[in-house]
ROPABA-552354 format. One record per residue: x, y, z of N, C-alpha, C in turn; residue in three letters. Coordinates in pm, whole numbers, plus 50000, padded with zeros to 5 digits. Example, Ala and Ser with C-alpha at 12.3 -4.5 7.8 and 13.67 -1.06 7.14 Angstrom:
2
@nx->51319 | ny->49431 | nz->50780 | cax->51230 | cay->49550 | caz->50780 | cx->51320 | cy->49670 | cz->50780 | rest->Ala .
@nx->51285 | ny->49775 | nz->50708 | cax->51367 | cay->49894 | caz->50714 | cx->51290 | cy->50003 | cz->50787 | rest->Ser .
***
This chain:
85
@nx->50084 | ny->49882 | nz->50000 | cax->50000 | cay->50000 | caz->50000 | cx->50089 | cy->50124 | cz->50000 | rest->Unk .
@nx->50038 | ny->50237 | nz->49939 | cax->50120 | cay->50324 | caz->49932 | cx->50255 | cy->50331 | cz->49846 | rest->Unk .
@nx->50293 | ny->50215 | nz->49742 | cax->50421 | cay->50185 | caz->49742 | cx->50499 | cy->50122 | cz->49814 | rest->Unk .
@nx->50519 | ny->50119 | nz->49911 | cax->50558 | cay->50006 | caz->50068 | cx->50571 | cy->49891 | cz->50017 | rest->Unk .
@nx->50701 | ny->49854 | nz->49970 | cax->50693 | cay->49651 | caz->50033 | cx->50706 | cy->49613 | cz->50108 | rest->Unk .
@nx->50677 | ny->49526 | nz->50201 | cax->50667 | cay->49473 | caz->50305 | cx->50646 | cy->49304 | cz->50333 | rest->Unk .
@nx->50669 | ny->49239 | nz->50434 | cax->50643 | cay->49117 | caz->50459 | cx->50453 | cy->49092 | cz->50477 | rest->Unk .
@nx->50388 | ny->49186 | nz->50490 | cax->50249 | cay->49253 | caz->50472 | cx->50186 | cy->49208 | cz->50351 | rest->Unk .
@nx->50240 | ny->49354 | nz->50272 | cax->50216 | cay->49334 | caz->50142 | cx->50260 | cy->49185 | cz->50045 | rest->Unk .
@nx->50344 | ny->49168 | nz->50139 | cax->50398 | cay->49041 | caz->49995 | cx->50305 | cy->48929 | cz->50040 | rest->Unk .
@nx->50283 | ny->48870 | nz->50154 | cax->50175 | cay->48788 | caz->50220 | cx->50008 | cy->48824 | cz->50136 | rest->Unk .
@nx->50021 | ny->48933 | nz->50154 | cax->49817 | cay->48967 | caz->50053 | cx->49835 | cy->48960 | cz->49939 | rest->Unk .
@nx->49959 | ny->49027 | nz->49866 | cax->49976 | cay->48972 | caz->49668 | cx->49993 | cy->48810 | cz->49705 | rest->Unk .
@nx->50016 | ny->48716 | nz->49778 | cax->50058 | cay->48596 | caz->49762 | cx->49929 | cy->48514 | cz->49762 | rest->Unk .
@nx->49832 | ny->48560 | nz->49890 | cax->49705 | cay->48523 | caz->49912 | cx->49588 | cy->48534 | cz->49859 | rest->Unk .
@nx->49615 | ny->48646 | nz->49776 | cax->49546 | cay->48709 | caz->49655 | cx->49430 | cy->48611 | cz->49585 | rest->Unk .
@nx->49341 | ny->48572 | nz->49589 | cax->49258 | cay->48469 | caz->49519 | cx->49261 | cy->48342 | cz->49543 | rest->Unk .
@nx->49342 | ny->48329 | nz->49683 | cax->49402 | cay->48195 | caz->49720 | cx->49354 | cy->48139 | cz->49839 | rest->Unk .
@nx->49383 | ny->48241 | nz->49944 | cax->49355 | cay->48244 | caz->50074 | cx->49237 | cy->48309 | cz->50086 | rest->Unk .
@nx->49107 | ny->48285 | nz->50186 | cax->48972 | cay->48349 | caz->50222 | cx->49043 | cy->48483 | cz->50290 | rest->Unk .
@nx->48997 | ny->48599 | nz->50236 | cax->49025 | cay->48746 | caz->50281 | cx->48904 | cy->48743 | cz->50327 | rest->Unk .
@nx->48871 | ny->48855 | nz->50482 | cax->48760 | cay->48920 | caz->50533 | cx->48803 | cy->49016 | cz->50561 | rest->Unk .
@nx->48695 | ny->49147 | nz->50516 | cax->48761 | cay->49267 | caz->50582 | cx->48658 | cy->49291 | cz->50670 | rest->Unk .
@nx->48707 | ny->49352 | nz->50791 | cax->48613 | cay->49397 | caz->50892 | cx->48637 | cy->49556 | cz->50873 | rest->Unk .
@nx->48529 | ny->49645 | nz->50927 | cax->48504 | cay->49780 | caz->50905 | cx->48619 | cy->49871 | cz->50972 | rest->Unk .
@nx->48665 | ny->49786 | nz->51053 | cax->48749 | cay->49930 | caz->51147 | cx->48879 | cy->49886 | cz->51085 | rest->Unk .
@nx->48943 | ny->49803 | nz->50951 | cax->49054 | cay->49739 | caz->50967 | cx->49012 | cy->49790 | cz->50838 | rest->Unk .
@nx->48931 | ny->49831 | nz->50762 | cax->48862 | cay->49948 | caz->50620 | cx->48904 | cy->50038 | cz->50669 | rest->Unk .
@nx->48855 | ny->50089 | nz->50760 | cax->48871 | cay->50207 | caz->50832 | cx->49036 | cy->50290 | cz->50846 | rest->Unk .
@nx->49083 | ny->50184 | nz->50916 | cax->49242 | cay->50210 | caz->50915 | cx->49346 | cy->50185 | cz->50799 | rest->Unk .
@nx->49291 | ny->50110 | nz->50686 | cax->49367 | cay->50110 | caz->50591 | cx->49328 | cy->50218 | cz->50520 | rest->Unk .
@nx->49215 | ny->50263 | nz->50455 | cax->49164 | cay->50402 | caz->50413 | cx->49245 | cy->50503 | cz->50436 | rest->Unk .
@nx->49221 | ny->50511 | nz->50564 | cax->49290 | cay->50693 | caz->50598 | cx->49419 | cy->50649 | cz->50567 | rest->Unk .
@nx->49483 | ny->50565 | nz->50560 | cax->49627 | cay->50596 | caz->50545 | cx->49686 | cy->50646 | cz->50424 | rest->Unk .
@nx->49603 | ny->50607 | nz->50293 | cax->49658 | cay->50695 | caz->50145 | cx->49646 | cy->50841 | cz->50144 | rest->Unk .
@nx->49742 | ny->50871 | nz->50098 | cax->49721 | cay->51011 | caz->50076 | cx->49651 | cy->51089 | cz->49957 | rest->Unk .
@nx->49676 | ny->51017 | nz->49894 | cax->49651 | cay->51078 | caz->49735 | cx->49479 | cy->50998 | cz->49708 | rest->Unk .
@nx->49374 | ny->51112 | nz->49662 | cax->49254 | cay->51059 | caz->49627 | cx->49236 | cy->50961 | cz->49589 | rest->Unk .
@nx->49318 | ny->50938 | nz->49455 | cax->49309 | cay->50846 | caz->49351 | cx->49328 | cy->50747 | cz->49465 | rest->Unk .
@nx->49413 | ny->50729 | nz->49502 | cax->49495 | cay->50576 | caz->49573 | cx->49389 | cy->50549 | cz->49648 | rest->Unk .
@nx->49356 | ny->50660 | nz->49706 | cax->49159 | cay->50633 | caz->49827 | cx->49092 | cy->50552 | cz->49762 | rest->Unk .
@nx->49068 | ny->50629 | nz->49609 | cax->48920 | cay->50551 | caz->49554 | cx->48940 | cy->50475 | cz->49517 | rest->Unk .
@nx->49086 | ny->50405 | nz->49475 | cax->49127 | cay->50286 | caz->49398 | cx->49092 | cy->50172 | cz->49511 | rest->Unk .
@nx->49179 | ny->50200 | nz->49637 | cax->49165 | cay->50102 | caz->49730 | cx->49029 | cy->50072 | cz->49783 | rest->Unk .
@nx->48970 | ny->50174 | nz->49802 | cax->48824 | cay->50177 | caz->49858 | cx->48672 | cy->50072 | cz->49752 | rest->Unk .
@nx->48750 | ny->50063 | nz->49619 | cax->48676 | cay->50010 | caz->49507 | cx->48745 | cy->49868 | cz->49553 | rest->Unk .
@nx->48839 | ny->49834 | nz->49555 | cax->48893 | cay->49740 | caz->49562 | cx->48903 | cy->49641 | cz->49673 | rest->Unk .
@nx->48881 | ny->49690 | nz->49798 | cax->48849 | cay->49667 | caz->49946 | cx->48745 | cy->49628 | cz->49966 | rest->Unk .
@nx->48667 | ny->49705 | nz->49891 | cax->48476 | cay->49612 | caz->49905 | cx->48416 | cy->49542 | cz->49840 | rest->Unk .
@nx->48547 | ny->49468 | nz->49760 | cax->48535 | cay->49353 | caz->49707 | cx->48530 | cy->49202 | cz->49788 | rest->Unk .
@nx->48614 | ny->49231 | nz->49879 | cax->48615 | cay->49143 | caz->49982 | cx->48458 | cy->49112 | cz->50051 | rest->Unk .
@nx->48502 | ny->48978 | nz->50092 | cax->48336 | cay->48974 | caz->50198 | cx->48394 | cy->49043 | cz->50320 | rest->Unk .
@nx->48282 | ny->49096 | nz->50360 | cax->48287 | cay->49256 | caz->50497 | cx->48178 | cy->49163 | cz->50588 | rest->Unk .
@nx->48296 | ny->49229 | nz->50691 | cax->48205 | cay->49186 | caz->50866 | cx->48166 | cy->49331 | cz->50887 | rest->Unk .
@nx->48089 | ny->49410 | nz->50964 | cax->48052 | cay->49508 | caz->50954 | cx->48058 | cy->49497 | cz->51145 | rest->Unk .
@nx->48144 | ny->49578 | nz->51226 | cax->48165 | cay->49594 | caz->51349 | cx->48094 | cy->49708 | cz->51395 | rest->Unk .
@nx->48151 | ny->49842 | nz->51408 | cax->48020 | cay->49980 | caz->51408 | cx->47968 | cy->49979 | cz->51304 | rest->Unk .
@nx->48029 | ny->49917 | nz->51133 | cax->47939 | cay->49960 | caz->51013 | cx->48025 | cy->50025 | cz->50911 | rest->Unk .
@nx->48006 | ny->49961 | nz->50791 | cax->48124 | cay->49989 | caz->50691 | cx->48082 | cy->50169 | cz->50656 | rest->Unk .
@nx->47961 | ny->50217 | nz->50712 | cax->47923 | cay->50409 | caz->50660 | cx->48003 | cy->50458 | cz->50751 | rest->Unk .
@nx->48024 | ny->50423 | nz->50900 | cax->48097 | cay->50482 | caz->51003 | cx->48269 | cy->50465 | cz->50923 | rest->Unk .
@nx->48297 | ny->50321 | nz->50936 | cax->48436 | cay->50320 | caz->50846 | cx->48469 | cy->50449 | cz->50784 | rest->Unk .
@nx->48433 | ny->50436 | nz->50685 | cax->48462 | cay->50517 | caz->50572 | cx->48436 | cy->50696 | cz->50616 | rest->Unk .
@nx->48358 | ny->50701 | nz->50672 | cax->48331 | cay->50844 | caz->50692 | cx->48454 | cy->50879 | cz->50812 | rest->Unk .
@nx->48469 | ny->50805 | nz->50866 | cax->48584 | cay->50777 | caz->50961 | cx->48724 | cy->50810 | cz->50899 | rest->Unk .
@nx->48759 | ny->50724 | nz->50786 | cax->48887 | cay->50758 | caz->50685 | cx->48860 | cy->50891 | cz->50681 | rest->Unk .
@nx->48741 | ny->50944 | nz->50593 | cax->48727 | cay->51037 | caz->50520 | cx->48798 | cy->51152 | cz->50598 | rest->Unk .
@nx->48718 | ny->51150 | nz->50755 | cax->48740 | cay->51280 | caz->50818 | cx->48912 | cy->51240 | cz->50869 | rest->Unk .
@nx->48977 | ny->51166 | nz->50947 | cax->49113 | cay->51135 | caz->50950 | cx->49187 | cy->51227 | cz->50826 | rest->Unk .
@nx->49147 | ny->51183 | nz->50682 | cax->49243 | cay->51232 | caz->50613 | cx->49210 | cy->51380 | cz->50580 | rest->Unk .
@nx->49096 | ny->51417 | nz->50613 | cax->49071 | cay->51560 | caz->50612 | cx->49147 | cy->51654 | cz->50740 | rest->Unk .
@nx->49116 | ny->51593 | nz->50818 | cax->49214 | cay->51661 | caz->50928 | cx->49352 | cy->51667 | cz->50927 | rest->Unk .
@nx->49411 | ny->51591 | nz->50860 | cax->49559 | cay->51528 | caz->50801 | cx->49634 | cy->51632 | cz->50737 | rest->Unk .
@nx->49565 | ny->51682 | nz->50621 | cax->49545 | cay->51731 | caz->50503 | cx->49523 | cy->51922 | cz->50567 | rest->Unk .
@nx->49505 | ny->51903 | nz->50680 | cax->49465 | cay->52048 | caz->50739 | cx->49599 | cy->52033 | cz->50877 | rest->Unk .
@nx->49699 | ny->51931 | nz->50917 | cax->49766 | cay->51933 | caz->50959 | cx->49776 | cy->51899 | cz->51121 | rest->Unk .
@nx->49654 | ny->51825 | nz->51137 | cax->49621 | cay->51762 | caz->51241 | cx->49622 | cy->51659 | cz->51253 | rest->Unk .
@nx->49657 | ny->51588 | nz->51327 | cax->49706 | cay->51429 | caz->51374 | cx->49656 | cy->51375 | cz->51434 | rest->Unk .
@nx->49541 | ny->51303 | nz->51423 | cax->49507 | cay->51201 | caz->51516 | cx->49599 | cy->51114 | cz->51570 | rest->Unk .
@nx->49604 | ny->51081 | nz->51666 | cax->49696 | cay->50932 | caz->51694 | cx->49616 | cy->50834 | cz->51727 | rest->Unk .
@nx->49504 | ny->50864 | nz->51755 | cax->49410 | cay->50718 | caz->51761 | cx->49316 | cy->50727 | cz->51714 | rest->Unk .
@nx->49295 | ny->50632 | nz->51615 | cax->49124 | cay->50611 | caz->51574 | cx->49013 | cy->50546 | cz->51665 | rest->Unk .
@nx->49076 | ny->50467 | nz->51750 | cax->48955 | cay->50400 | caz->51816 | cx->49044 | cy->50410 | cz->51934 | rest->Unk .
@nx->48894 | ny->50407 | nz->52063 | cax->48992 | cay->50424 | caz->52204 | cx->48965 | cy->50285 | cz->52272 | rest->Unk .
@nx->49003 | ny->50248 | nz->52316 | cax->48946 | cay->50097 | caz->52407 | cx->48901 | cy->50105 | cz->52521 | rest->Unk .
***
């Protein structure tokens, strides 16, 4: 993601159509906000809900969740946590 190789990334290109992927909403959530660039948002975001989805608060919270993260980002504010426990 992002360009990044990783032991991550190389594990999901490997699993790719192979291995059962689930995405759950807050793990949407946290991969989302992390692109910077629109395009890379809407690419991943098209591509992410391809997967079968568990829906935890709810894939509208997810996403509106990214949305505002990278808006605040983008205005130079930092979240450090998305979710509190």
């Amino acid at each position: 993601m992002n360009g990044k190789k990783s032991n991550k990334t190389d594990w999901l290109d490997a699993a790719l159509g192979i291995e059962p992927i689930i995405i759950g909403d807050i793990i949407l959530a946290e991969v989302l906000q992390g692109f910077q660039a629109d395009k890379d948002f809407k690419t991943a975001k098209r591509l992410l809900l391809e997967f079968p989805f568990i829906e935890m608060p709810g894939q509208e919270i997810a996403i509106k969740s990214a949305m505002n993260y990278r808006k605040l980002r983008r205005k130079g504010i930092t979240v450090r946590k998305t979710l509190k426990p």
